[in-house]
C-alpha positions as CSV (number, residue, x, y, z in Angstrom):
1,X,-26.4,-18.1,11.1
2,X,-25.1,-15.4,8.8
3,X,-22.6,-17.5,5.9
4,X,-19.4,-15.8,5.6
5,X,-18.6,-13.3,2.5
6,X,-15.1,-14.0,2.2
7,X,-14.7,-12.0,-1.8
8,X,-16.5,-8.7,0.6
9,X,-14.0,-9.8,3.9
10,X,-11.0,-9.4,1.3
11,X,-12.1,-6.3,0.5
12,X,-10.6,-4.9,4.2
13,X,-8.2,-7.7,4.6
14,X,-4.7,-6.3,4.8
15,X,-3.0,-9.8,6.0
16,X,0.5,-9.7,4.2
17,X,1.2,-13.5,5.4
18,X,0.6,-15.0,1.6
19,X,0.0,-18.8,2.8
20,X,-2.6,-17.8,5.4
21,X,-5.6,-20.2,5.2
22,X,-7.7,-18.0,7.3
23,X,-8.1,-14.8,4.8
24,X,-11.4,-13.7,4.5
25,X,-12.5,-16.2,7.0
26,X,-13.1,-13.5,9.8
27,X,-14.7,-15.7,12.3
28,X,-11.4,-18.7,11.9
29,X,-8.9,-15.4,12.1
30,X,-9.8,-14.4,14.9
31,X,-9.8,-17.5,16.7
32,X,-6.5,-18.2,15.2
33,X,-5.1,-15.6,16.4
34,X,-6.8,-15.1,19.9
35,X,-5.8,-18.8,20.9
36,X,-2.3,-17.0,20.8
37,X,-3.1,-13.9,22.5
38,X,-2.9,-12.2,19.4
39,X,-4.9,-10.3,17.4
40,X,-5.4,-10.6,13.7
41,X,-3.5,-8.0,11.1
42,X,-7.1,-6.2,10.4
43,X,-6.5,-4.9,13.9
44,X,-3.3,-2.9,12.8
45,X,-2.2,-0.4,10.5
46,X,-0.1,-1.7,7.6
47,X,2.9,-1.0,8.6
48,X,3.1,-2.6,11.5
49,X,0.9,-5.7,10.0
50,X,3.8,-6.2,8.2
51,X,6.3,-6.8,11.2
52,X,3.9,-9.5,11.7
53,X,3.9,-8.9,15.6
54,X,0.4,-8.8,16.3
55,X,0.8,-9.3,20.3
56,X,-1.8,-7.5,22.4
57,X,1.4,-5.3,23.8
58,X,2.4,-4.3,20.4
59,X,-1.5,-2.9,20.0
60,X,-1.2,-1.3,22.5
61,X,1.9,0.3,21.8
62,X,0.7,1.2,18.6
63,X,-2.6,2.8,19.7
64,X,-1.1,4.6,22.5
65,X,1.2,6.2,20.1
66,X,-1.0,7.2,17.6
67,X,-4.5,8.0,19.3
């Protein structure tokens, strides 16, 4: 199996949530997140990463909008 490149990962990460333990950890992100129906902030533009409601709804919305 492939080993993570968490410095290349951070590159795209745009995770505002400072004590998140999971940045650059794609694989544990998602998982995180997914457990909660979510989906991690990579999934979202920035400024709605930053609301930090990253429901699958609230994709939606967003994508819907926007194209």
């Amino acid at each position: 199996m492939k080993e993570c490149d968490i410095e290349k990962n951070m590159e795209k990460c745009n995770c505002s949530y400072e004590p998140c333990s999971r940045k650059g950890i794609c694989c544990e992100c998602i998982q995180y997140h997914w457990s909660m129906k979510e989906l991690p902030a990579c999934f979202f533009p920035d400024d709605v990463e930053k609301t930090y409601n990253r429901s699958l709804r609230r994709f939606i919305e967003v994508y819907k909008d926007r194209g």
